[in-house]
SEDO-54265 format. One record per atom (N, C-alpha, C): x, y, z; residue in three letters. Coordinates in steps of 0.02 Angstrom, whole numbers, padded with zeros to 5 digits, always signed. Example, Ala and Ser with C-alpha at 12.3 -4.5 7.8 and 13.67 -1.06 7.14 Angstrom:
<sepas>
+00660-00284+00390ALA/+00615-00225+00390ALA/+00660-00165+00390ALA/+00642-00112+00354SER/+00684-00053+00357SER/+00645+00002+00394SER/
</sepas>
This chain:
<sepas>
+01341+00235-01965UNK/+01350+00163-01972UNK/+01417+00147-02006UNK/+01457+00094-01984UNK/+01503+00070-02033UNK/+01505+00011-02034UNK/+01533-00010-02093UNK/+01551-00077-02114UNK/+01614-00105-02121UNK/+01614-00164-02076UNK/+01675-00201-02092UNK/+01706-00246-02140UNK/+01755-00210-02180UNK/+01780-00235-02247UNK/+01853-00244-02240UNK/+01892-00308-02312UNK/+01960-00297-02281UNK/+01975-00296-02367UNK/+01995-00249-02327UNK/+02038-00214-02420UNK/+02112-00242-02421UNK/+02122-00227-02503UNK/+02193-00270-02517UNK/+02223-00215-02476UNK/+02239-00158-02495UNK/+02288-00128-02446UNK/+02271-00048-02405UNK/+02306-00035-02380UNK/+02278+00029-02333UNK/+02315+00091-02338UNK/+02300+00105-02419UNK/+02351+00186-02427UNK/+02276+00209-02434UNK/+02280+00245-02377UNK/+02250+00301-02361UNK/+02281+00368-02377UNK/+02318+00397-02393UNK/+02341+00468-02438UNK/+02417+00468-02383UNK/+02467+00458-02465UNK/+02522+00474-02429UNK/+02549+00505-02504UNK/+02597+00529-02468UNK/+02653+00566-02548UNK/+02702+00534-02584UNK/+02690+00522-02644UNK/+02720+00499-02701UNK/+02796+00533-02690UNK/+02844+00463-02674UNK/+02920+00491-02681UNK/+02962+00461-02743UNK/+02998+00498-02775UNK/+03028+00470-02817UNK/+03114+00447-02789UNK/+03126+00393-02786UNK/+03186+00372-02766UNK/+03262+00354-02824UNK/+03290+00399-02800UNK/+03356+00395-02859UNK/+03409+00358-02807UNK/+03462+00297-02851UNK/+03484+00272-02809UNK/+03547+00239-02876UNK/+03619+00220-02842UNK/+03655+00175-02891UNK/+03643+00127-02917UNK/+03647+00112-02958UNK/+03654+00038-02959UNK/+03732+00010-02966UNK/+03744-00046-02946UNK/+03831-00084-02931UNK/+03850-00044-02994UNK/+03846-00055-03068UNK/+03870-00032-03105UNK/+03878+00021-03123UNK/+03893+00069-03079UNK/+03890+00139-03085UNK/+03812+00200-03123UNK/+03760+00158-03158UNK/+03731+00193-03195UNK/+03662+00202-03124UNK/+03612+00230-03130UNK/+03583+00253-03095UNK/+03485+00237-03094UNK/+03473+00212-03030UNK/+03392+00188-03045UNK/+03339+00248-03018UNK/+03285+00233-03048UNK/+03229+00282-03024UNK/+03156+00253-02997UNK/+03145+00242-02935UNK/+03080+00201-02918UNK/+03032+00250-02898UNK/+02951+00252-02904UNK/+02899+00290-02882UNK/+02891+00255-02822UNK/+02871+00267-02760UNK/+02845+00252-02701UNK/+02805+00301-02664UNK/+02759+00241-02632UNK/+02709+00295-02598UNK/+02699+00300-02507UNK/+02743+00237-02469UNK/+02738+00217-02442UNK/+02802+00231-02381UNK/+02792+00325-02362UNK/+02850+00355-02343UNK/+02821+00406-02268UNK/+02843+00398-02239UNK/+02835+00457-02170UNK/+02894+00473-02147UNK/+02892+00555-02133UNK/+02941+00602-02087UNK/+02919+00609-02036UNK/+02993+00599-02007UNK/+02994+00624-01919UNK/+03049+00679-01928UNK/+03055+00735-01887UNK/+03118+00768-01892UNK/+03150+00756-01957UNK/+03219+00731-01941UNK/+03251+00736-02006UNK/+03262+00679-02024UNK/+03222+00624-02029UNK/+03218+00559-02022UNK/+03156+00555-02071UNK/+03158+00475-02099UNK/+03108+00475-02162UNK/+03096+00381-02153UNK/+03062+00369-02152UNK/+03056+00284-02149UNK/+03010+00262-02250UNK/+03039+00207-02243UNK/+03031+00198-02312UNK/+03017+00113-02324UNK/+02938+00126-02337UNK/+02907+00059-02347UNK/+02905+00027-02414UNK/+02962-00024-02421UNK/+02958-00071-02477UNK/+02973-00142-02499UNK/+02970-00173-02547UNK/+02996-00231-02551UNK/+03075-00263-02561UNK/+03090-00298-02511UNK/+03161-00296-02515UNK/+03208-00302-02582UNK/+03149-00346-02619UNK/+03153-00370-02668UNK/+03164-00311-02734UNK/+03166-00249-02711UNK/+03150-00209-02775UNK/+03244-00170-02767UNK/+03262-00172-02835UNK/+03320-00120-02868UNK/+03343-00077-02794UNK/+03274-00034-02809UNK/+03298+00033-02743UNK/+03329+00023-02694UNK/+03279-00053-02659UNK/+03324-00089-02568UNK/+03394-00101-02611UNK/+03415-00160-02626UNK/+03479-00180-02664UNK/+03516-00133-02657UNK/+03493-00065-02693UNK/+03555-00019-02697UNK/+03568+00025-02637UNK/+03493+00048-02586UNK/+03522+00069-02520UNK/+03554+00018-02481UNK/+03559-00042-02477UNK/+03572-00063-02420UNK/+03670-00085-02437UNK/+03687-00065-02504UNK/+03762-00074-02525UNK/+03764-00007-02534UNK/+03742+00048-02555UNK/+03780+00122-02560UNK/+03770+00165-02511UNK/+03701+00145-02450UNK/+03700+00181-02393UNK/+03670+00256-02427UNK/+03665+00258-02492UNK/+03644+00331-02459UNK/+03580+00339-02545UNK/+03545+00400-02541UNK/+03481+00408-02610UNK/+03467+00466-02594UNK/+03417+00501-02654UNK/+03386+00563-02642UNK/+03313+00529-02647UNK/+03272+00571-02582UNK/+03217+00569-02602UNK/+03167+00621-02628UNK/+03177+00611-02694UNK/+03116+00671-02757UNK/+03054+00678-02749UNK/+03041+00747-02735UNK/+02953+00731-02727UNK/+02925+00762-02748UNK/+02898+00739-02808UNK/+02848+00774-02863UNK/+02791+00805-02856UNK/+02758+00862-02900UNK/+02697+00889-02903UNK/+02664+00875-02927UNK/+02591+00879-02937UNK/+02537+00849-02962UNK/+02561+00839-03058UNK/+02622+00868-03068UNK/+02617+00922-03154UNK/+02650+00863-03177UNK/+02682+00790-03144UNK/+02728+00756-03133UNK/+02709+00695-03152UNK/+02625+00681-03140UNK/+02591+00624-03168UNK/+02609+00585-03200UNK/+02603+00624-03262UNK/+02601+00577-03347UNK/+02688+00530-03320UNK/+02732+00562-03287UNK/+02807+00543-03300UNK/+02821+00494-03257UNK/+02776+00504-03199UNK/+02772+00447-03135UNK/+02750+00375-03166UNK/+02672+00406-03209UNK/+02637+00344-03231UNK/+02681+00302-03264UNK/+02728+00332-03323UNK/+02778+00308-03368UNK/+02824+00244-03341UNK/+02848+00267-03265UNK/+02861+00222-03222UNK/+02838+00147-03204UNK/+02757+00156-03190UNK/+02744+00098-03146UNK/+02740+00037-03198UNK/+02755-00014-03130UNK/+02734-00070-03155UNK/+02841-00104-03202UNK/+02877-00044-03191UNK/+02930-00077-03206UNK/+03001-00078-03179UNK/+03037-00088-03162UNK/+03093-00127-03111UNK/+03154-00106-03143UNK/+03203-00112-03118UNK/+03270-00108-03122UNK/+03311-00173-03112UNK/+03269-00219-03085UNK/+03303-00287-03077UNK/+03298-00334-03128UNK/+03359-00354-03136UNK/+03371-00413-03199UNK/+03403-00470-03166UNK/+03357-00513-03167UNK/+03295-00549-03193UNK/+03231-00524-03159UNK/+03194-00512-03181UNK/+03128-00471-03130UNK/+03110-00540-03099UNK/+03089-00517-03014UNK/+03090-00552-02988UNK/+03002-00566-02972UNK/+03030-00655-02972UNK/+02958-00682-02985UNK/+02880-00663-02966UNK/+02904-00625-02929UNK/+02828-00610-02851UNK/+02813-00545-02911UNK/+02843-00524-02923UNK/+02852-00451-02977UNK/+02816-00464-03050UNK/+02849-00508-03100UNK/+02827-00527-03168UNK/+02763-00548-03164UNK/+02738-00597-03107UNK/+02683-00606-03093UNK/+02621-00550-03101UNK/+02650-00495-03078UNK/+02601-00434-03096UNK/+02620-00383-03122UNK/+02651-00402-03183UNK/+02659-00373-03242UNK/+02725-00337-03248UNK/+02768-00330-03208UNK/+02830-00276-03230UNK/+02868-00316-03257UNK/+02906-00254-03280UNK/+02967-00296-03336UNK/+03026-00234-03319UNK/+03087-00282-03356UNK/+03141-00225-03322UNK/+03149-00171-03383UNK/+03186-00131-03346UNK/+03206-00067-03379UNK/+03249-00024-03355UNK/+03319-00017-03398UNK/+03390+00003-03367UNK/+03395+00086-03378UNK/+03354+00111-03422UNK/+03348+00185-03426UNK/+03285+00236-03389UNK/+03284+00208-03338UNK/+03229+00236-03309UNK/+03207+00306-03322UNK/+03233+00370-03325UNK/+03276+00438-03322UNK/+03225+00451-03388UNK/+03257+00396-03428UNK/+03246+00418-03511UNK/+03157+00412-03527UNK/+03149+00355-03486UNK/+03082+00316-03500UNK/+03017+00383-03488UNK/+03036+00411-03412UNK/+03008+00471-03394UNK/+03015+00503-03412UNK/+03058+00531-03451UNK/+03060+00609-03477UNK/+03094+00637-03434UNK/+03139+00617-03377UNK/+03165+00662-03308UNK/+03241+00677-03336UNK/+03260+00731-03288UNK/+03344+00741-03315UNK/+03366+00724-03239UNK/+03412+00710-03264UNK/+03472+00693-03198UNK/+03509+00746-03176UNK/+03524+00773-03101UNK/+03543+00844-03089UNK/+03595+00808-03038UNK/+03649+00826-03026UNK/+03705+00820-02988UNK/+03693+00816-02916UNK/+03696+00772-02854UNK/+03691+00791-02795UNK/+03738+00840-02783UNK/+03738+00842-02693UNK/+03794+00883-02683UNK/+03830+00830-02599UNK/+03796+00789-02588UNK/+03810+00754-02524UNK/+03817+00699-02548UNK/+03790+00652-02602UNK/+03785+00582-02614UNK/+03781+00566-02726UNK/+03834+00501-02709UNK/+03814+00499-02781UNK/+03757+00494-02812UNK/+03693+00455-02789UNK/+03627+00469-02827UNK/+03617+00544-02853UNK/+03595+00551-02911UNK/+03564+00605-02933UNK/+03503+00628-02924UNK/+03485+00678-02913UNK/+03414+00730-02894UNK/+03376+00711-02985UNK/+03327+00734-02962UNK/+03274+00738-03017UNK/+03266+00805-03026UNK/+03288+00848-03082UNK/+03286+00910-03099UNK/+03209+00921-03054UNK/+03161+00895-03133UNK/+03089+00915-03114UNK/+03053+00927-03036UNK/+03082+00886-03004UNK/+03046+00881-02945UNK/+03055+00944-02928UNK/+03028+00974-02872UNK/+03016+01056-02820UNK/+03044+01032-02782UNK/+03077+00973-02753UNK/+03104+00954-02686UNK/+03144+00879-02690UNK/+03196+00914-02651UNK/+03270+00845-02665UNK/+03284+00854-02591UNK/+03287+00771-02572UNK/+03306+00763-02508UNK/+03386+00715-02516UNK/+03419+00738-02522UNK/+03476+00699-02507UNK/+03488+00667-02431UNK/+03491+00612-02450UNK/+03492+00530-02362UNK/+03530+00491-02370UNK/+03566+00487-02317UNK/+03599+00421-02285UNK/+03567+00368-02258UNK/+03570+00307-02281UNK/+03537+00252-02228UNK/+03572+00229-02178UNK/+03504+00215-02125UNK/+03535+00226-02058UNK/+03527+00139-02032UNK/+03473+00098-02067UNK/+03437+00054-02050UNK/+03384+00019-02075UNK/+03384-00053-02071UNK/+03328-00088-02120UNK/+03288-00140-02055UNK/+03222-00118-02049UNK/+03188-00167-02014UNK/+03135-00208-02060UNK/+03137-00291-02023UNK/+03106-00316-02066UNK/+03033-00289-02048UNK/+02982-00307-02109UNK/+02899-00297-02096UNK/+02860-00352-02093UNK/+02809-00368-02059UNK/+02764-00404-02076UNK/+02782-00478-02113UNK/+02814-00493-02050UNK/+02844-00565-02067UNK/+02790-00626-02047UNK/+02826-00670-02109UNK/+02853-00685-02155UNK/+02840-00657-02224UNK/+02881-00570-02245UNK/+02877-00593-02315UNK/+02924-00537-02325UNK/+02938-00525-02387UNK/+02985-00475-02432UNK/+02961-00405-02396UNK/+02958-00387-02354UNK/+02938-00294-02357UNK/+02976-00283-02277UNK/+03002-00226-02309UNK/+03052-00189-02264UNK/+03039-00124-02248UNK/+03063-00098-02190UNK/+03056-00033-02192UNK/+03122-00020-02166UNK/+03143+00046-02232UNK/+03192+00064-02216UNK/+03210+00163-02172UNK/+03256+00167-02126UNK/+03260+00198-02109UNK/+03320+00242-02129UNK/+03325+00295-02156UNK/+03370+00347-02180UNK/+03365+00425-02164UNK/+03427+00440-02152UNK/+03423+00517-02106UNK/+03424+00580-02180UNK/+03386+00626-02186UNK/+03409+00697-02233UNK/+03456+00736-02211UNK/+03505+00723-02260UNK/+03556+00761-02238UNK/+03556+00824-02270UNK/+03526+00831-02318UNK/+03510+00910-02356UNK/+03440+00919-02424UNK/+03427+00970-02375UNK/+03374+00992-02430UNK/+03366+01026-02469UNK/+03335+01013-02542UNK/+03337+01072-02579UNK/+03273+01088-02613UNK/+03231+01156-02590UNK/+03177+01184-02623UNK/+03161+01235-02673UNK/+03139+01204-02742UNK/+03140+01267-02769UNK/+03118+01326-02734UNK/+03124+01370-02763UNK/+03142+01437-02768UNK/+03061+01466-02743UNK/+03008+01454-02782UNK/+02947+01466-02792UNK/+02922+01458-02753UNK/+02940+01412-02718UNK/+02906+01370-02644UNK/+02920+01410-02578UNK/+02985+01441-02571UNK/+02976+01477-02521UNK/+02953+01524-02480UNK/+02934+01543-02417UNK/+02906+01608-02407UNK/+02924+01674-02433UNK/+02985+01667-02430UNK/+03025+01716-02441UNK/+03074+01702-02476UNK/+03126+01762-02526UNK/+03192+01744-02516UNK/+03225+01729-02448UNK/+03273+01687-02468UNK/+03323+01638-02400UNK/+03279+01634-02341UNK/+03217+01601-02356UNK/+03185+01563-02300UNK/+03208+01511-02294UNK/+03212+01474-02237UNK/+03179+01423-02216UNK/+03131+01376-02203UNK/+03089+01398-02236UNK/+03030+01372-02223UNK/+02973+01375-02306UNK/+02939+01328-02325UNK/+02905+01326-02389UNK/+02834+01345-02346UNK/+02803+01361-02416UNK/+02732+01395-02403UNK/+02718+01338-02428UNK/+02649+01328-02359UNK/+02610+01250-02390UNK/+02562+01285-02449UNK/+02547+01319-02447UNK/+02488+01361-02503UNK/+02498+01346-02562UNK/+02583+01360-02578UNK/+02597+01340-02646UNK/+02653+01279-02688UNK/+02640+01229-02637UNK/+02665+01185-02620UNK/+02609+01125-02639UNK/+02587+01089-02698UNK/+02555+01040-02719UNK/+02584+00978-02736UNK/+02584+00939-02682UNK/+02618+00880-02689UNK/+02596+00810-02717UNK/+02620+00776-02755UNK/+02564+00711-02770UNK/+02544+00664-02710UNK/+02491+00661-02710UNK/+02476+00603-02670UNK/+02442+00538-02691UNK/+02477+00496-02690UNK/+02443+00422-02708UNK/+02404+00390-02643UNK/+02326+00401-02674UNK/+02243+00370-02612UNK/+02233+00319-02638UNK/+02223+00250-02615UNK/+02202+00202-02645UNK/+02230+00179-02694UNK/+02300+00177-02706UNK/+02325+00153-02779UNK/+02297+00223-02857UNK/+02279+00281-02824UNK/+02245+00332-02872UNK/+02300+00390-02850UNK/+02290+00431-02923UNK/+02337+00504-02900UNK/+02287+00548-02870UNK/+02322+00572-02828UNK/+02279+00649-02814UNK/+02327+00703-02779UNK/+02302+00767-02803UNK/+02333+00813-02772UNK/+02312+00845-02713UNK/+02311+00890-02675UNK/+02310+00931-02622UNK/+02256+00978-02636UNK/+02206+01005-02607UNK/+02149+01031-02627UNK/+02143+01109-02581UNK/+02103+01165-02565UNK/+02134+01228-02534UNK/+02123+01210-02460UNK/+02170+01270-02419UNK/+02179+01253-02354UNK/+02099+01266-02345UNK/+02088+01207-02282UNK/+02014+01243-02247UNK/+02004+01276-02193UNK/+02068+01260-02157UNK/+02062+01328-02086UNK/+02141+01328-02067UNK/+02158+01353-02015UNK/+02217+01367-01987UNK/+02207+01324-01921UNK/+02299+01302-01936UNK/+02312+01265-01877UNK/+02342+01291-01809UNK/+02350+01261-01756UNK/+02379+01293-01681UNK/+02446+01255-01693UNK/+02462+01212-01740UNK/+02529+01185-01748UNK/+02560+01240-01780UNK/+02534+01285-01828UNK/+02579+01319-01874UNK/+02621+01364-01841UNK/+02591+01420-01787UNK/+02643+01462-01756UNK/+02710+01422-01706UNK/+02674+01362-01684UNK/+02721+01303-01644UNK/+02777+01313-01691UNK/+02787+01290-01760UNK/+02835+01266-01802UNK/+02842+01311-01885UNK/+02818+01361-01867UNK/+02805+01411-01909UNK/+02871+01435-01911UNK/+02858+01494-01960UNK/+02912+01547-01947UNK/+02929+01590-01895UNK/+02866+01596-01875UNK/+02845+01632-01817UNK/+02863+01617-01763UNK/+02892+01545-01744UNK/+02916+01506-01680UNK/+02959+01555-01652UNK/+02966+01534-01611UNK/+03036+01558-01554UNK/+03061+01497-01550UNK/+03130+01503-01568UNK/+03185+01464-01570UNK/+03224+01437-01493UNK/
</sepas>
C-alpha cells in the first residue's frame, strides 16, 4: 500500500559537498550543499541564486568541490544555517542565518592551495574536485534556484582511498561519504552484493 503525501522537499540521499569559492574581495567562502549529481566529468549544482557560492561562480567561473566523510559532521554542522552574504538576504534571515566572513575558521577546516583555480581545497576532505563553470540554468520558475553546471578539471584523492598505489580508481569499500537523507546526516552502510556495472567501469574494463 502507499500513501500519497507532499513533503516540503525531496532529498532522498545525496552527498554532502563542501563548496570553496572567492569572494570579490579576494578572501575566500565555504558553503555545505547537498543538492549535486555527476555525469562524466561534469557535476550539476542545485542552489539558490541568492547564496555567496552562485555570486562568486558566476564572476570567477571556477570552485572546488570538497567532499567530506562521515568524521566531518560536527564541522559541516558548524556551518549551517550561515551565509557569506552581507546583508543576508531576506528569504534567508527569515530562517535563521546570519552572515559570517570566516567560514574556514568557524569549522575548524584549513585552507590547502589549489593547483588549477584560485578557490582553495579543504585539507580535511578525502576528495577535491577542482571546476570550471560552464553554465547556469534557471529552476523551477518563478523563484531564486538555479542549477549550475561546471566541468572537473582535476581530481584529487587521498592516498587511503585508492586501490592501489597510482591507481586510478578509489575503492568504494573504503570510501564513506556523507550523505544528507531528509535534511539528516548519514553515512554509507556495507556493500550488499556486487554489481554488473563494476567490471563495465572498473579497473578491470578494457579501455
Amino acid at each position: 500500500m502507499h500513501t500519497v503525501i507532499e513533503p516540503k522537499i525531496l532529498y532522498f540521499g545525496t552527498s554532502v559537498v563542501l563548496i570553496s569559492t572567492m569572494n570579490e574581495d579576494g578572501t575566500s567562502n565555504l558553503a555545505p550543499m547537498s543538492s549535486a549529481w555527476w555525469l562524466n566529468q561534469s557535476c550539476m549544482l542545485g542552489m539558490s541564486s541568492k547564496s555567496q557560492t552562485v555570486q562568486n561562480l558566476i564572476r570567477e567561473h571556477e570552485c572546488v568541490l570538497n567532499l567530506p566523510s562521515i568524521d566531518l559532521i560536527p564541522s559541516i554542522d558548524r556551518l549551517t544555517l550561515l551565509t557569506g552574504r552581507n546583508p543576508v538576504p531576506e528569504s534567508k534571515a527569515l530562517r535563521g542565518y546570519t552572515y559570517e566572513a570566516d567560514k574556514f575558521g568557524v569549522a575548524g577546516l584549513t585552507l590547502l592551495p589549489s593547483q588549477l583555480v584560485q578557490a582553495p581545497r579543504v585539507k580535511e576532505c578525502p576528495v577535491h574536485l577542482e571546476a570550471k563553470f560552464v553554465m547556469i540554468h534557471p529552476f523551477e520558475q518563478p523563484s531564486s534556484l538555479v542549477a549550475i553546471e561546471v566541468h572537473i578539471e582535476k581530481v584529487h584523492i587521498e592516498d587511503s582511498l585508492l586501490m592501489n598505489a597510482n591507481s586510478n580508481y578509489v575503492d568504494p569499500s573504503k570510501w564513506n561519504p556523507m550523505i544528507m537523507n531528509f535534511c539528516e546526516y548519514f553515512g554509507l552502510g556495507e556493500q550488499r552484493s556486487a554489481s554488473k556495472l563494476a567490471p563495465v567501469f572498473g579497473p578491470d574494463s578494457v579501455e
